[in-house]
C-alpha positions as CSV (number, residue, x, y, z in Angstrom):
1,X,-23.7,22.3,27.3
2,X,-20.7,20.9,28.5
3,X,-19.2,21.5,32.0
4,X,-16.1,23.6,30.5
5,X,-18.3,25.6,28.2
6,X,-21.1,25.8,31.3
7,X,-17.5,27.3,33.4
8,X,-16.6,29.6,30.4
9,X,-20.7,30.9,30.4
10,X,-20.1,31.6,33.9
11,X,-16.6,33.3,33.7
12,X,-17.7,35.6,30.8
13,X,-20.9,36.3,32.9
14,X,-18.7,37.4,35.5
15,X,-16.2,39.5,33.8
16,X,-19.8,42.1,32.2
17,X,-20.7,42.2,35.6
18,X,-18.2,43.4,36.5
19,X,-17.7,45.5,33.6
20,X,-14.3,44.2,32.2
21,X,-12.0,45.0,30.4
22,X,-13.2,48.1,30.4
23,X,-12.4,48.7,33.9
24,X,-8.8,46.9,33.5
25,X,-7.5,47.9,29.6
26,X,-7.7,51.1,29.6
27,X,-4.5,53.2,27.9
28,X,-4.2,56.3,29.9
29,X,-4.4,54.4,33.1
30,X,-1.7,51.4,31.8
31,X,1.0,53.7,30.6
32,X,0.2,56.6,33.9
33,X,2.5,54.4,35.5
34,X,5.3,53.9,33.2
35,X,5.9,57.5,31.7
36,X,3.2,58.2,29.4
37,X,3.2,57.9,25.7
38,X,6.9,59.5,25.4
39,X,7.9,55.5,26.6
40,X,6.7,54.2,23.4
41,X,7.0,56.8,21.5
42,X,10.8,56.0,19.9
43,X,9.1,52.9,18.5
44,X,5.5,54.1,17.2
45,X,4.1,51.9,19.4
46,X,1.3,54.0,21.0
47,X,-1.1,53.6,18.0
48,X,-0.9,49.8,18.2
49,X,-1.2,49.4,21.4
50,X,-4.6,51.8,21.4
51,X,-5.8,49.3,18.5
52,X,-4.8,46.4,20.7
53,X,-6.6,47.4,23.4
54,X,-9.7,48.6,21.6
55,X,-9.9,44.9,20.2
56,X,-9.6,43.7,23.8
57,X,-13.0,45.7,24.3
58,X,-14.4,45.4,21.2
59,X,-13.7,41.4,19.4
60,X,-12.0,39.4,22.2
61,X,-15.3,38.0,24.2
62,X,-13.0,38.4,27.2
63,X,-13.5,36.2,29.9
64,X,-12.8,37.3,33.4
65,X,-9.7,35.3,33.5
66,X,-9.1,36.6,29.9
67,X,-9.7,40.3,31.2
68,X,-7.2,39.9,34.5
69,X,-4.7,38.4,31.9
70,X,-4.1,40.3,29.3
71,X,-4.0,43.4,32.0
72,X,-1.0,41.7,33.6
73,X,0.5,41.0,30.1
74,X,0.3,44.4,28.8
75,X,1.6,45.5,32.6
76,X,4.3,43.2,32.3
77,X,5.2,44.7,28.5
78,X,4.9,48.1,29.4
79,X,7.1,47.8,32.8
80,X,10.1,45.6,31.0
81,X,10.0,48.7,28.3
82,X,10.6,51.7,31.1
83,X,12.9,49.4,33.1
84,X,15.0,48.9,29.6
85,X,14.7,52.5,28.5
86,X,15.7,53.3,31.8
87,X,18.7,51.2,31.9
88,X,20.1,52.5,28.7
89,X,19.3,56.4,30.1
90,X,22.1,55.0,32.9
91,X,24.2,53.3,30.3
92,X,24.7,55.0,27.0
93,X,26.9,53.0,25.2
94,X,24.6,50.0,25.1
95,X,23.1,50.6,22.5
96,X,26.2,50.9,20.1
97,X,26.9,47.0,20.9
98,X,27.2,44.7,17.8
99,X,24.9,42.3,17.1
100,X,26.1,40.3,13.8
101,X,25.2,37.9,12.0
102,X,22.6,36.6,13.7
103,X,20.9,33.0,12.9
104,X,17.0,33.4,12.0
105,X,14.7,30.2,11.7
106,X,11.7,30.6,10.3
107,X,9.8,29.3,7.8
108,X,6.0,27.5,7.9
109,X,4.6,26.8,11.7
110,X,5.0,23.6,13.0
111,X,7.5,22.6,10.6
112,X,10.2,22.2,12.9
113,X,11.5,25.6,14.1
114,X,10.8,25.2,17.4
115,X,12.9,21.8,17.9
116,X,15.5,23.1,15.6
117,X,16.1,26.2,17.9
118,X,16.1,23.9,20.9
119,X,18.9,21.6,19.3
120,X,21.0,25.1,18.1
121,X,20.7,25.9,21.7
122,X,22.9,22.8,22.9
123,X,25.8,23.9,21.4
124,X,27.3,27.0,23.9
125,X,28.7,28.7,21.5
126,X,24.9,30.1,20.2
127,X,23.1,32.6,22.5
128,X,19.5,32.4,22.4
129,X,16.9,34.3,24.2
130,X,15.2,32.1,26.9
131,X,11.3,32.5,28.1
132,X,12.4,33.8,31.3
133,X,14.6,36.6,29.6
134,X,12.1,37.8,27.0
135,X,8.9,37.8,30.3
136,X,11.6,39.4,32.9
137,X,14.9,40.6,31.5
138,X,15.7,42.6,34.5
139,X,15.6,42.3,37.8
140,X,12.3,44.1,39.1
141,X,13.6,45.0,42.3
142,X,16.7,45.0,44.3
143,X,16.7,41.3,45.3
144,X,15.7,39.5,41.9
145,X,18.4,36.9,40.9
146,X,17.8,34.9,38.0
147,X,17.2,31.6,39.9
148,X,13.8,33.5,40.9
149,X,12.6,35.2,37.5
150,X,12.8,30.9,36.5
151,X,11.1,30.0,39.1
152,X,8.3,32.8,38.4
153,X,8.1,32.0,35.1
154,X,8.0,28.0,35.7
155,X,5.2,28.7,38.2
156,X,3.3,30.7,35.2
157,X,4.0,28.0,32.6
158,X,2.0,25.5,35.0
159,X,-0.7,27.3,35.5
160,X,-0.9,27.6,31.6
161,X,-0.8,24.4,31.0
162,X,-3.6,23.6,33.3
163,X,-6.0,26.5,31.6
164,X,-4.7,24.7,28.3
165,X,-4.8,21.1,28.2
166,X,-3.3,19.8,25.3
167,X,-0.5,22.8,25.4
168,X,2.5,21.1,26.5
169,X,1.9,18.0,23.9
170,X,1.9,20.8,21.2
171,X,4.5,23.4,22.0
172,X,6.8,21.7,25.4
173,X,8.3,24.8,27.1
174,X,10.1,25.8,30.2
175,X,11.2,28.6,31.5
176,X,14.8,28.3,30.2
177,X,13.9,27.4,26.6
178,X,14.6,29.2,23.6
179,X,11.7,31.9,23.2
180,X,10.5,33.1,19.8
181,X,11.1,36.4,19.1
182,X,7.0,37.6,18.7
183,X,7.6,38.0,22.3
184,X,10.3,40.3,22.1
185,X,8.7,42.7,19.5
186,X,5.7,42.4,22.1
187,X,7.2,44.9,24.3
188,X,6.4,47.4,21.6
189,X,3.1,45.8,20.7
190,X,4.3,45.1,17.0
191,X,3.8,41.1,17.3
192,X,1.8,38.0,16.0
193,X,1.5,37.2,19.3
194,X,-1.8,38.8,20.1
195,X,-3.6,37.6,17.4
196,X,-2.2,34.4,18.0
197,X,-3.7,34.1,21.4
198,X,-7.1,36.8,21.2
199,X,-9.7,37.5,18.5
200,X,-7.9,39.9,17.1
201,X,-9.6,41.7,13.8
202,X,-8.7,45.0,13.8
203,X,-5.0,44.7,15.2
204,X,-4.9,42.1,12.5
205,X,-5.5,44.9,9.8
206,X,-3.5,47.1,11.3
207,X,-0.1,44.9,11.2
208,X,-0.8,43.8,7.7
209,X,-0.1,47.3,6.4
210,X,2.2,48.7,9.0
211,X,5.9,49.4,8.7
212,X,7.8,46.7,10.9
213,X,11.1,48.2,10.8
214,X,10.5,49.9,14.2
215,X,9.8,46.2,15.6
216,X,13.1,45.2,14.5
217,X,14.6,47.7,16.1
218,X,13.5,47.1,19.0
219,X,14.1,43.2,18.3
220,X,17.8,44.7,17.8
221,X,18.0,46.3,21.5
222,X,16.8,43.7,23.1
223,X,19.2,41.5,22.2
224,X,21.6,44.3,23.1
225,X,20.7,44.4,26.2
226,X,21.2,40.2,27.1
227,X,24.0,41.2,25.8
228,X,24.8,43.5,28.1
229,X,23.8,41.0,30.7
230,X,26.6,39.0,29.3
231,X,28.7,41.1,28.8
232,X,30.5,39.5,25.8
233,X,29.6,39.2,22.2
234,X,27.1,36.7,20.9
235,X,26.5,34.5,18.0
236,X,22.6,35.0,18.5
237,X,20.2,32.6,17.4
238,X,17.0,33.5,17.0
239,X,13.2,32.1,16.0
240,X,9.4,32.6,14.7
241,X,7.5,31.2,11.9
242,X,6.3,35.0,11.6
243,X,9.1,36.3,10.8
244,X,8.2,35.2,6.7
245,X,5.4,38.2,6.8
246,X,8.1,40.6,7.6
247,X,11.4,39.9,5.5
248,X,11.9,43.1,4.4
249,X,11.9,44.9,7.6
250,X,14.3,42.3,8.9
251,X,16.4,42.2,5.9
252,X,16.7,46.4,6.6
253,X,17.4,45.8,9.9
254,X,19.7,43.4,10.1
255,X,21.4,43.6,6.8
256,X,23.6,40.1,7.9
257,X,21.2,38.1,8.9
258,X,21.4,34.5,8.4
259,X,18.2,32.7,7.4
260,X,17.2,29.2,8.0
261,X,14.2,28.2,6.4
262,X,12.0,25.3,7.1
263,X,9.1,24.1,5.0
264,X,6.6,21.6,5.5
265,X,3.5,20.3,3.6
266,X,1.1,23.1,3.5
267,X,-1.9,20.8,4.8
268,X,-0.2,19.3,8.1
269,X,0.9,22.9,8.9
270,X,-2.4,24.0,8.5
271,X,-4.5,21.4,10.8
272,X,-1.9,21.7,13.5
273,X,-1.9,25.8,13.5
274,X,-5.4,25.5,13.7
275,X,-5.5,23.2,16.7
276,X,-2.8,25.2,18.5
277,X,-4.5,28.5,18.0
278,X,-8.0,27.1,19.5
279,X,-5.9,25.7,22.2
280,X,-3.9,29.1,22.7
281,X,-7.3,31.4,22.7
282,X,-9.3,28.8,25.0
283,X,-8.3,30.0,28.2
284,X,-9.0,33.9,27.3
285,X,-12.0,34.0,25.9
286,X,-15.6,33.0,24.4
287,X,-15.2,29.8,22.2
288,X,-14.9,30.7,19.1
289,X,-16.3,29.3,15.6
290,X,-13.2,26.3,14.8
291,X,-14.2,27.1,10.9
292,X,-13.6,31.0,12.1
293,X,-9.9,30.1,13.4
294,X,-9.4,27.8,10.0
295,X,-10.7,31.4,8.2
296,X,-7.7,33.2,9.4
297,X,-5.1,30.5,9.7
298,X,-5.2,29.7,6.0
299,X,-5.7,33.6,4.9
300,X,-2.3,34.0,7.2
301,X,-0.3,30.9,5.7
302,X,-1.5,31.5,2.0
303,X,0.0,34.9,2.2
304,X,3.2,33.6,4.3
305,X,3.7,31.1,1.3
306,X,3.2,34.0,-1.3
307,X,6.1,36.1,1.0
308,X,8.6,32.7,0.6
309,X,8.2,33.1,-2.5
310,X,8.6,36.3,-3.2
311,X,11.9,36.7,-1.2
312,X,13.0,33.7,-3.4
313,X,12.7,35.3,-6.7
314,X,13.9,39.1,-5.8
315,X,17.2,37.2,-3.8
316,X,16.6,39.1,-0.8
317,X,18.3,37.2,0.5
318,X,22.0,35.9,-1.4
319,X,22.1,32.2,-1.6
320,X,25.1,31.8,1.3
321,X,22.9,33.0,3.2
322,X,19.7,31.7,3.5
323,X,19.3,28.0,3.5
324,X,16.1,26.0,3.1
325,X,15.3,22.7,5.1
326,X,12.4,20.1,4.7
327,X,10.5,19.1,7.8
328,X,9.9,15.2,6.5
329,X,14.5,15.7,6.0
330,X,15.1,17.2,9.5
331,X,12.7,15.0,11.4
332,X,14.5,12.2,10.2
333,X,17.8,12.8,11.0
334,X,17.9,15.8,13.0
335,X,21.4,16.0,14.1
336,X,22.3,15.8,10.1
337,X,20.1,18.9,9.7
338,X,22.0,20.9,12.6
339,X,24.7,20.0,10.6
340,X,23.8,21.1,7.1
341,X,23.3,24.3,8.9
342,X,26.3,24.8,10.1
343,X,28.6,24.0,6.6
344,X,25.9,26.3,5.0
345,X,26.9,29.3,7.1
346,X,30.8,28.2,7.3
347,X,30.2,27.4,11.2
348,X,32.3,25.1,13.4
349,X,30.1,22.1,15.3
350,X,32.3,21.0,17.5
351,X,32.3,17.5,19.1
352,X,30.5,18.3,22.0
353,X,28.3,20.4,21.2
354,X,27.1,17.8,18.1
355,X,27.5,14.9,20.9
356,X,24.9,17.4,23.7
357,X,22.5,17.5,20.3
358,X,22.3,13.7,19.8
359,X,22.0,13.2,23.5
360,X,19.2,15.4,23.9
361,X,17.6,13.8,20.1
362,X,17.9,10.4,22.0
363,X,16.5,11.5,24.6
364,X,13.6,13.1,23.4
365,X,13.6,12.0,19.6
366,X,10.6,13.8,18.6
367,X,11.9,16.9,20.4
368,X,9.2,15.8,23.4
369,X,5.9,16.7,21.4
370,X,2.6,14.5,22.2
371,X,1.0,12.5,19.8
372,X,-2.3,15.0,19.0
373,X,-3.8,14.9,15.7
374,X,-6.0,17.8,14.3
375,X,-8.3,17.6,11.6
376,X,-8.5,19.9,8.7
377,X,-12.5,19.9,8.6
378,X,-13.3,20.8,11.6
379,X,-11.5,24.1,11.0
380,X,-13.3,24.6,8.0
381,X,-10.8,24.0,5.7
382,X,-11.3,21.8,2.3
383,X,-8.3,19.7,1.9
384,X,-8.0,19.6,-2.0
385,X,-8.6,23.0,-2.4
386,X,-6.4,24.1,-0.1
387,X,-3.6,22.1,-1.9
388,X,-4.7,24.5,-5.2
389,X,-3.8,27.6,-3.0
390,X,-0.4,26.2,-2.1
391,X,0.6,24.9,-5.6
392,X,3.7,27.2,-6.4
393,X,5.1,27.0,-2.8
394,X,4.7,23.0,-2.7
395,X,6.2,22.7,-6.0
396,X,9.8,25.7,-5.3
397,X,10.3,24.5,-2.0
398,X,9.6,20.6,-2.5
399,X,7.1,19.4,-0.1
400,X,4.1,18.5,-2.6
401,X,1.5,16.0,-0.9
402,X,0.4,12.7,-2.8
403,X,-2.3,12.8,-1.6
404,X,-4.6,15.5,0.5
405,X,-4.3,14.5,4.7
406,X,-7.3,15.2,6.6
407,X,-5.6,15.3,9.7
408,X,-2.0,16.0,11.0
409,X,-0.2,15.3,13.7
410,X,0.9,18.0,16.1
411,X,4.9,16.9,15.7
412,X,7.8,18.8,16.5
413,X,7.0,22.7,16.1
């Protein structure tokens, strides 16, 4: 046994002991606080967040750590939601703000979202919602600038990073970079997030068949309300891989949405999903089975291909507005790509706002990611016949491999 799995022993010793979560992630007690089940009810989210929380019992392996966490998350979540329902009680024309035309990148993980986001986010005339915003988008008391929300979240980020080694070479983050929107939709406990991070079976089942248009809508408000902060209108720019599972919902939702697509070979996004998940779920919990997390990574990305495709040949999107990117493309000239976004959608790039994007590609030209590799069999996951699975996806969206990798770089996200 190794030290860190001797620590983890220890930790998940400590948390039955003690008799967590059971004692911490408990419903009635979480939402006594905040209002009851009327706070979530405008957005169905009290079902989820039973199921959510039953998993935490039932799958996660908590550790003690694990168990203290995911209290504070879920008391974070549920606090932010009164505070916003709260604000809009006071202010009752905040919710009749416009929010069009939003910008959504999504596409396959690690394919390049991530650093495209970050490079739409140089120019100041896109709004994106930062980390800080989507953990604390109010104040929480009286005295709660900005400056200090940062400075909380910064502190948190560290500590992550510590619990996760190998995080920051994966996914770099601060506190005031653009956030992916499974965080938002987290408030109402409609997100990939959780089974992202936790062990996550029967919350799993549960989003495959729900109805995500109530996520969206809350996605919608949320964005209405940093607006609000603003105080002027937006051109918002927003970003998750996930949001390929859930097209339809966002196409109801947000009937102008512009959709930037990025695709990547199938077999590098799946040995770098893999190792980020594992890296993700190691601070929380029991270690878990690497051909388990391969199990559900390729089940999830098999079906995210299938929903690419699908959107493609029912046009749910018309063809001015959606447009697709190659990561090998993008990575190679990444200030190009910005650009090919912007003639798509008929958008300015002005001079400075190109000349802050090549400053920040020179500076960081591969968008500040470490140089990690992770290999498809330890996850379980048989190269060639994973290629099979992803035939009609490599072949509409033009990322065929040569030849099979059996490992892949972590790269820009």
């Amino acid at each position: 046994m190794t030290r860190s799995q001797a620590i983890a022993a220890l930790d998940r010793g400590a948390a039955r002991v003690l008799g967590l979560p059971a004692r911490l992630l408990r419903t009635d007690a979480l939402l006594r606080g905040v209002g009851g089940p009327a706070l979530l009810a405008p957005y169905g989210a009290e079902a989820p967040l039973r199921i959510l929380i039953e998993d935490y019992h039932r799958h996660a392996s908590l550790t003690l750590v694990g168990s203290i966490a995911a209290r504070f998350d879920l008391q974070r979540l549920l606090r932010n939601l009164a505070a916003l329902a709260e604000r809009e009680a006071r202010h009752p024309d905040l919710p009749a703000l416009p929010i069009e035309r939003p910008i959504f990148i999504t596409g396959m993980p690690r394919s390049g979202t991530t650093f495209l986001h970050k490079l739409l986010a140089e120019d100041p005339a896109n709004r994106f919602p930062a980390v800080w915003e989507t953990m604390f988008p109010l104040p929480r008391g009286a005295d709660d600038p900005p400056a200090r929300r940062i400075a909380t979240v910064t502190r948190q980020l560290a500590a992550f990073a510590r619990m996760a080694p190998g995080f920051r070479a994966m996914h770099p983050i601060e506190a005031t970079s653009p956030q992916e929107c499974i965080e938002i939709t987290a408030h109402v406990f409609r997100s990939f997030r959780f089974e992202l991070t936790h062990h996550m079976p029967g919350y799993r089942r549960w989003m495959r068949a729900a109805d995500h248009v109530p996520a969206y809508r809350f996605h919608r408000r949320f964005l209405q309300h940093l607006q609000y902060t603003d105080g002027a209108p937006r051109r918002w720019v927003v970003k998750a891989p996930d949001h390929v599972f859930t097209l339809d919902a966002l196409a109801a939702v947000y009937p102008d949405a512009r959709i930037v697509m990025l695709h990547r070979d199938p077999l590098e996004v799946l040995a770098s999903t893999a190792g980020l998940t594992a890296i993700l779920q190691r601070p929380f919990a029991a270690p878990r089975d690497p051909a388990l997390i391969g199990r559900d990574v390729l089940g999830d990305w098999r079906d995210g291909a299938a929903a690419m495709l699908r959107a493609e040949e029912r046009r749910l999107f018309p063809p001015d507005r959606i447009l697709h990117l190659r990561f090998r493309d993008f990575i190679a000239a990444p200030v190009a790509g910005v650009a090919r976004v912007y003639a798509h959608f008929n958008l300015p790039l002005e001079a400075e706002a190109r000349q802050r994007m090549e400053r920040r590609v020179a500076a960081l030209p591969r968008g500040g990611y470490g140089g990690l590799t992770h290999a498809l069999a330890r996850y379980g996951i048989d190269a060639e016949a994973a290629r099979q699975d992803f035939t009609a996806y490599a072949a509409r969206f033009g990322v065929a491999t040569r030849q099979a990798p059996q490992a892949a770089a972590a790269g820009p996200s």
